[in-house]
C-alpha positions in Angstrom: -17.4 7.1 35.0 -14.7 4.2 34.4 -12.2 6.0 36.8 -14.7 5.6 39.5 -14.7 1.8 39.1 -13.1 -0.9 41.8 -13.2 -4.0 42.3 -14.0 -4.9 46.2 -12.1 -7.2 48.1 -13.8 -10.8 48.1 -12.5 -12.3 51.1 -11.4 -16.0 51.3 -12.3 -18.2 54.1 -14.0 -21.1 54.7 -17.5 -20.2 54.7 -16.8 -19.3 50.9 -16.1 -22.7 48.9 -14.4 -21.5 45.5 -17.4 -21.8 43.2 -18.7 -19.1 45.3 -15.6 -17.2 44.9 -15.4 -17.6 41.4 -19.0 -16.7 40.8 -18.4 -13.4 42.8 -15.1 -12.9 40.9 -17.0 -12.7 37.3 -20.4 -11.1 38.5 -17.9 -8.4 39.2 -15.6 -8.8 35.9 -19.2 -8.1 33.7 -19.7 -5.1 35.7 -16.6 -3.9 35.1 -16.8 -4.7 31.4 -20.4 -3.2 30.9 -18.8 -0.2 32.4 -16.5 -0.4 29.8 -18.4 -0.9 26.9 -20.6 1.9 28.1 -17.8 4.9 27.6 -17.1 3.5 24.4 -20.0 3.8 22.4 -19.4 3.1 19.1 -21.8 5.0 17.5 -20.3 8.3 18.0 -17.3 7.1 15.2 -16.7 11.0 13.7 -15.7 11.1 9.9 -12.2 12.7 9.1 -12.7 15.8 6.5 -10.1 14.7 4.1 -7.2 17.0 2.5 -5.0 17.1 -0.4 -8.0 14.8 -2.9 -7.4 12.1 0.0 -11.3 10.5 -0.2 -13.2 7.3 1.0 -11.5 4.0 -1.0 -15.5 2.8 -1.9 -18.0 1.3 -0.5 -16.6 -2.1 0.1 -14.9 -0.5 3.3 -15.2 2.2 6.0 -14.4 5.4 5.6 -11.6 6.9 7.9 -13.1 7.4 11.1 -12.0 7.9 14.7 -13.5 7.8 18.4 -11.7 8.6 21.5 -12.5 5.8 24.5 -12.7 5.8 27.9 -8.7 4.9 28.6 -7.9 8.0 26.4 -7.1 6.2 22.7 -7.9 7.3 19.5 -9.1 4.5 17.4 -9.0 4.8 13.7 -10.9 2.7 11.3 -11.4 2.6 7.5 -9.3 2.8 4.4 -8.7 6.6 1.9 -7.1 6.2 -1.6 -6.0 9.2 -4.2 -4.2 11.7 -2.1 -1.7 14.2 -3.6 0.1 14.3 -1.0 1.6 12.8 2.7 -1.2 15.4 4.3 -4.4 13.5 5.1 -6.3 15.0 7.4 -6.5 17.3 10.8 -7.7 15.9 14.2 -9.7 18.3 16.1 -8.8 19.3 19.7 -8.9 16.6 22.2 -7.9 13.9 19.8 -4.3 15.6 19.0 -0.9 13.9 21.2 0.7 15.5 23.7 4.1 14.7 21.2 4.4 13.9 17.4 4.0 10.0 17.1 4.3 7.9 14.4 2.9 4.6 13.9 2.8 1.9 11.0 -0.3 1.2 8.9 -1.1 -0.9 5.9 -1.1 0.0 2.1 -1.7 -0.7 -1.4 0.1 -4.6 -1.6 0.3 -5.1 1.9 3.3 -3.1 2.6 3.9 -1.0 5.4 3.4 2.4 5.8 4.0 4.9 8.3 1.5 7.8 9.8 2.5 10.5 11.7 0.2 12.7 14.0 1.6 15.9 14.9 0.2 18.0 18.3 -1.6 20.2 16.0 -3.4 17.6 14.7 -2.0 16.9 11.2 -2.0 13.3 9.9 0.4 12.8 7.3 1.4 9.4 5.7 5.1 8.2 5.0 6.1 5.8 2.7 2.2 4.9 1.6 0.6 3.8 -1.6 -2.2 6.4 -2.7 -4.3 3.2 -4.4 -5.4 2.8 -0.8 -4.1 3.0 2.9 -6.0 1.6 5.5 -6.2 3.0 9.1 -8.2 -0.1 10.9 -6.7 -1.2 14.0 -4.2 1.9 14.3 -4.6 4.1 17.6 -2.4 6.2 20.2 -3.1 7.4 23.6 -3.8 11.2 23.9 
């Protein structure tokens, strides 16, 4: 588990010359980082179930998806187009904040948009472009 993950004191003294040290130093770095990689396993993205005739923008791009990692974000990723309204979808349990946040986001002709996640879940889109909105890169702790 990544909480159970330190880094051990490398002491410093002349017996150890610093390409030693620095060897040490990143044999423990990769560790750390294949520790990393291994609670985020990308495989495990979930698909949103869409509301309001939100859908997939095509198959040129992913779908809205999200996956919690090990540090407690939820990463989004993909693009949804046609909706009839703000309402998008509903997290599950365990992916909703502790508050409301609101975050920006991309749509139709690169404007800015805003998306706002509610503690039940909710996702709802302000000031968005139905053509398409794109969710890649957005995230918030939970």
């Amino acid at each position: 588990m990544l909480k159970d993950v330190f880094l051990p004191s490398i002491p410093i003294d002349d017996d150890l010359d610093s390409q030693n040290y620095r060897t040490s130093v990143l044999e423990v770095l990769k560790t750390l980082r294949s520790d990393v990689y291994n609670e985020f396993d990308t495989s495990t993205w979930a698909d949103v179930v869409y509301e309001n005739s939100w859908e997939d923008y095509g198959t040129s791009r992913h779908g809205v998806s999200y996956i919690k990692d090990a540090f407690s974000f939820v990463r989004f990723r993909g693009s949804c187009k046609n909706g009839s309204s703000g309402v998008a979808f509903t997290l599950p349990s365990g992916y909703r904040p502790e508050k409301e946040i609101y975050t920006f986001l991309v749509t139709s002709g690169n404007t800015a948009g805003v998306m706002g996640v509610d503690t039940d879940g909710v996702v709802t889109f302000y000031n968005y472009s139905n053509t398409w909105v794109s969710l890649d890169g957005v995230s918030f702790q939970v």
